[in-house]
N, C-alpha and C positions, 0 to 999 in steps of 0.2 A: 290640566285638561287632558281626555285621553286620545290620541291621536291611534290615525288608521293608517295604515302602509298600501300603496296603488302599487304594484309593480307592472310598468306598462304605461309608455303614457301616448298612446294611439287614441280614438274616438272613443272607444272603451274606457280606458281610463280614466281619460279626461273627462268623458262625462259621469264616472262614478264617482270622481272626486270634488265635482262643484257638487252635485246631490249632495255628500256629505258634509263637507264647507256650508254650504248654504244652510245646512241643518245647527252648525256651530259647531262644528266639529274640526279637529286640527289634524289634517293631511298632509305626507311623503308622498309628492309623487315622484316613481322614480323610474330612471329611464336612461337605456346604454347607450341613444345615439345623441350626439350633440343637442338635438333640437328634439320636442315633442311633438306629435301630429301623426307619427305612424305612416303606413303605407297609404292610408284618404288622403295625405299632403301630395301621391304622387299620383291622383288621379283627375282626367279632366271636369269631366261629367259623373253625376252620379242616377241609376236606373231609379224607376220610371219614367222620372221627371224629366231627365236631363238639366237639373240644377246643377249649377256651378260648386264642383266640390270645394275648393277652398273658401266660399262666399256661405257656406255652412260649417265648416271648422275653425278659419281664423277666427271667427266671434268669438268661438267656445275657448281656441288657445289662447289670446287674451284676457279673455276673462280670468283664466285658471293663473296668469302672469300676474292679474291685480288681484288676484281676489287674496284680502290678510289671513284667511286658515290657511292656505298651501306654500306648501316650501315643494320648489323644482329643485330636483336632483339630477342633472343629466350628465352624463358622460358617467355613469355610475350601474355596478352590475353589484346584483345581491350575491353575497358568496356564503349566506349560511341562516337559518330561523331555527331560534331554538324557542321552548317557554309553551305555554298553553295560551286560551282564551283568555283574553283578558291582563292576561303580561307578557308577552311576546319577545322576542329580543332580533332584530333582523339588523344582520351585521352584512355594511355593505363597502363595496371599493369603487372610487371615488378616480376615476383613470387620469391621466395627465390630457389638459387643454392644450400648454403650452401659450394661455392665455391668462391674463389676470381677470377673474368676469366682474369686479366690480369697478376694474378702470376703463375694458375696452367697452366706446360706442355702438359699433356697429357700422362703422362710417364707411368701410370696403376700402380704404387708401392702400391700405396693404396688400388686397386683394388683389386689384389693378396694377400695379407694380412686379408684384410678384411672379419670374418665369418661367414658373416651370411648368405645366399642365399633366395630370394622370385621370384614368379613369375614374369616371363618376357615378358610382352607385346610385345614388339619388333618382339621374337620368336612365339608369339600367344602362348604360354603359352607353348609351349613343350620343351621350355631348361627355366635357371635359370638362376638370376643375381645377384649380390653382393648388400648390401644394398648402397655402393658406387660402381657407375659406369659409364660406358662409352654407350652412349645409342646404337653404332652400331661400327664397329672396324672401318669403313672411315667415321666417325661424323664428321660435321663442326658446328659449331668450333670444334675442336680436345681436349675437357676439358671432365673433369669427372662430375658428378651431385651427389651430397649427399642425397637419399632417409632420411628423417627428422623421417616417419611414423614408419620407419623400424628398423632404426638405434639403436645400444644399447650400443652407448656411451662405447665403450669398449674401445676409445683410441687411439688403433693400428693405425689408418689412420694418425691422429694428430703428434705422432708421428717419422712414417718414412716420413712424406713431407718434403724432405729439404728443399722446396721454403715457408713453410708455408700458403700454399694457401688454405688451408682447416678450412671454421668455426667454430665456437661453435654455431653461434646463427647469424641470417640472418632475415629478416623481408623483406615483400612487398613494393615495390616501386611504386607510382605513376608517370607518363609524360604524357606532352602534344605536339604534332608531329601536325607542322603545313602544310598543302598538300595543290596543287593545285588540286589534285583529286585524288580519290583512286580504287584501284582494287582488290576485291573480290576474292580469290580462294584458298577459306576453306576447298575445297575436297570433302573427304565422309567417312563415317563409311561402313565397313561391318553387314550387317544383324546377328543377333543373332539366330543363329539354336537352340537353346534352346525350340525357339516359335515354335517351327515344333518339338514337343515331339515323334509325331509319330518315328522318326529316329533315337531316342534315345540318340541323341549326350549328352555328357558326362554323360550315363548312362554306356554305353558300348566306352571300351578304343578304338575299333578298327573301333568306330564312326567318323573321323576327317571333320576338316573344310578345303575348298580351302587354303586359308592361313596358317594352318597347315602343309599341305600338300606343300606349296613353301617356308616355312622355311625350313622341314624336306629336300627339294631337295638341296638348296641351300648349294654351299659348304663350306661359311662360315656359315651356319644355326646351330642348336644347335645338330644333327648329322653328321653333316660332310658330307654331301648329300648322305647321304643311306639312303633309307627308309626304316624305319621298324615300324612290330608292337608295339605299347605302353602297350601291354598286354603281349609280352614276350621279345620285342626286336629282334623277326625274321624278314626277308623279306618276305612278302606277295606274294602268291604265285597265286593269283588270286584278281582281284581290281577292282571294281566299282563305277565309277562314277555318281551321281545324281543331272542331271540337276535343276535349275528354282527353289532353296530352297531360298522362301523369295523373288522370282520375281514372277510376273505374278500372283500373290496370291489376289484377291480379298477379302477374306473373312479376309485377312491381314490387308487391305485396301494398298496393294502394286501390282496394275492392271499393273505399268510398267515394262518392259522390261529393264535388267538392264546392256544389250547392247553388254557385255564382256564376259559372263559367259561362252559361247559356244566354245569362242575363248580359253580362259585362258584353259579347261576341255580339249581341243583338243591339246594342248601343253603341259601342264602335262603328257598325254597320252601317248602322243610321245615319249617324255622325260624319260618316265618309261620303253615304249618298248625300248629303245635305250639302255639305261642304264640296262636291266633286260630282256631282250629277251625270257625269259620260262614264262614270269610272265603275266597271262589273265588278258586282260583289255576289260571291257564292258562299255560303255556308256549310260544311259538311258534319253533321251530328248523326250520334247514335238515337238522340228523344233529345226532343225540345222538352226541359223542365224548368217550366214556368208558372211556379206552385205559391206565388204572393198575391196580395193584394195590386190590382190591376197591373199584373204580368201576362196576363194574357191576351188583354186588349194591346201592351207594348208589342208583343209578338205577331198580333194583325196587322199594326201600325205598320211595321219594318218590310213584313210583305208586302202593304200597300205601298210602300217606297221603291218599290223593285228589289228587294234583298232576296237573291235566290238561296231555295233550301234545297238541298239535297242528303237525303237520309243515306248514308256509309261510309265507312273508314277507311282511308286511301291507307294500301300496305306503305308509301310512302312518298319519297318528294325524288325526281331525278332531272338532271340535265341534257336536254337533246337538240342538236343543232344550237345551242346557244343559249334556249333559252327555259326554264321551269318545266316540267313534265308530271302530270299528276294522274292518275290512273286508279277510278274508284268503281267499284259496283254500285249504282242507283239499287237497293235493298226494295226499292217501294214497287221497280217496274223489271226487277232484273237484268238490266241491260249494263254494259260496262261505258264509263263515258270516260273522255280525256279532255283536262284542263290543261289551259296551258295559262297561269298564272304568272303575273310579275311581280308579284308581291305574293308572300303566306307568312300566315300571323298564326302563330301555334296558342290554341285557350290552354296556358297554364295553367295545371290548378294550386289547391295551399295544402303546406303540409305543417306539420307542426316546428314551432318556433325552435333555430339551433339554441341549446343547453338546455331544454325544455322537462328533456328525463333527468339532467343533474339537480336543478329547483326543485322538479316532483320527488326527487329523493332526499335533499336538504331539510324539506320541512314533511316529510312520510306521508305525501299522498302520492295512489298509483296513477300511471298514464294506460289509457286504452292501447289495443290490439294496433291500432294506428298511430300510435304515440300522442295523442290529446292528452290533454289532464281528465281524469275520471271524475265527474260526480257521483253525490250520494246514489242520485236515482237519477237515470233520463229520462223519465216521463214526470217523474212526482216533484224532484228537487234537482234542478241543472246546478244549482250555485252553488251548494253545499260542497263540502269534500268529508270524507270521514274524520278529518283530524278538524275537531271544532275552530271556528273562529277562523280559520282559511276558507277563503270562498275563489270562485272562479267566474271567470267572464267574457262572452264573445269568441276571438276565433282561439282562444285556450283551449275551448270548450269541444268545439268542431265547427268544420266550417260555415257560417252565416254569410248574412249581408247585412248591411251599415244600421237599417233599421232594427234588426234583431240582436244586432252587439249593443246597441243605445238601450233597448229594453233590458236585457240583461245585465247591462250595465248598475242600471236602476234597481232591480230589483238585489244584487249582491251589495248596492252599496244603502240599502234599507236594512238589510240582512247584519254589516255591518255596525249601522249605525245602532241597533236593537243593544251588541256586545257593549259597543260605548254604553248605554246608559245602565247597562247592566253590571258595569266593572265600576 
């Protein structure tokens, strides 16, 4: 049977690859971090709805765990595609768990024993994880990962495994996964506010990122969905948001629009008055772009909540007598206003996914002016790439939201499936 390669296994992929499974098609999903689910596993809510994000992924990541066409490849990075349509050859490396995945449970004994703690990606760094761990509490596969870098051989994990499924010593695997075509969707990174010093982020603790801020909500997040300060642990009693950090930035060379930011900052918002109803929420944006299907009436809604907007871009974040200092132009009435925030949530935006240009160059399709992967055509054909039988999808592509990588998703893995029956 002829199998199709997912590279990517976030909402995009996951959903390109039950489409094609379901079709009887035999699917790689493959995937660098322990677990599958993408950056939708580290969000609370999802816009318009405010539906419970993982209560619409974990169905689809289980599914993709039972379903007999898909082999999960995780902890595994592609390092090379040679072949045309239709015989492909995608040679991938298979990284060390430091786990056996066919004896360990998932039971966490090791987890809870084990003492070390380092920073946790997952959380965006505002909780901690054991040097053995479980990358998210509904991971699929359902195993733990033995951090190598971290680890201080103390034992403990070894052990209490009653199944023995835990290494000493594990090494990188090579394969080679033969496709009738493959599909693209590597996602994206968040921008590094670091580069926008002006704002101070990780100068001042009460500096946070979007993603900080939707772990902090989240109530499996590493506060149990209360938000508080990281400078004393209180609730914030007033909270600002700052649009376009790391979008629209020219002098970044990041001119685009990174499509979501307005959306994610207005639902946060919400979120906060709901949950904190004394607690002042400002907004500061360049243009509300709220360009979907009932994004506009969300945008009324948050007003009707009390979410203040204010139209300008504070030059940036400073401390005076103690406490936040913000200083912006109201653009809509020209007057200069000052906030004095205890909380500021910088809207990241997404850039394209690290090793993005080395894949684009592996299998010879280009990456845009912004480093996306190029399609054939952005109006006529988003999926295509010029090198047949390679297609793309979701935030590869440029930045969307959850709805338009699912369509997209679809439509590449139809596009796919066309090659199957044609090889």
């Amino acid at each position: 049977m002829h199998s199709v390669v997912v590279i990517g296994a976030g909402v995009t992929g996951i959903q390109a690859a039950l489409d094609l499974a379901d079709h009887g098609v035999r699917v790689h999903l493959v995937e660098r971090e322990p677990s599958i689910g993408g950056h939708m596993a580290q969000l609370d809510k999802t816009f318009p709805t405010n539906d419970c994000s993982m209560c619409i992924l974990s169905p689809k990541m289980l599914d993709v765990s039972r379903h007999e066409n898909i082999s999960i490849h995780t902890c595994t990075e592609v390092i090379g595609i040679d072949g045309e349509v239709g015989r492909f050859r995608v040679k991938v490396r298979k990284n060390p768990r430091y786990v056996d995945e066919e004896l360990c449970n998932g039971c966490g004994d090791c987890v809870r024993i084990c003492p070390v703690e380092v920073y946790n990606r997952f959380d965006a760094g505002v909780g901690v994880r054991k040097a053995i761990y479980k990358p998210q509490p509904q991971a699929v596969p359902d195993i733990v990962i033995r951090d190598n870098d971290h680890c201080i051989e103390c034992g403990l994990c070894y052990d209490i495994c009653g199944r023995d499924a835990i290494r000493r010593e594990d090494s990188p695997k090579e394969a080679v996964i033969e496709a009738a075509s493959v599909i693209i969707t590597t996602g994206y990174d968040v921008f590094d506010a670091v580069k926008k010093d002006q704002f101070q982020y990780l100068r001042y603790p009460d500096v946070i990122t979007s993603l900080e801020f939707e772990r902090m909500m989240n109530a499996s997040g590493p506060t149990g969905g209360e938000i508080r300060r990281l400078s004393d642990g209180k609730a914030p009693a007033s909270v600002v948001f700052i649009q376009c950090v790391g979008s629209r930035d020219i002098p970044l060379s990041r001119p685009y629009c990174s499509g979501i930011c307005c959306m994610y900052a207005l639902k946060n918002a919400m979120l906060l008055r709901e949950k904190y109803p004394e607690t002042g929420v400002t907004i500061l944006y360049m243009d509300i772009r709220a360009y979907g299907k009932g994004y506009e009436e969300y945008f009324e809604r948050a007003k009707s909540l009390g979410v203040e907007f204010l139209r300008g871009m504070p030059s940036g974040v400073q401390v005076l007598d103690g406490s936040m200092l913000i200083r912006v132009e109201n653009t809509e009435t020209g007057k200069m206003v000052e906030l004095r925030p205890e909380l500021v949530v910088l809207s990241v935006g997404l850039e394209p996914a690290r090793d993005s240009r080395a894949l684009a160059a592996s299998c010879g399709i280009p990456v845009s002016e912004s480093g996306f992967y190029q399609s054939l055509h952005d109006k006529l054909d988003m999926v295509a790439t010029i090198a047949p039988g390679i297609y793309i999808a979701g935030t590869a592509v440029s930045p969307r939201d959850i709805p338009d990588c699912v369509a997209q998703a679809q439509a590449a893995a139809m596009r796919a499936f066309l090659d199957v029956l044609r090889g």
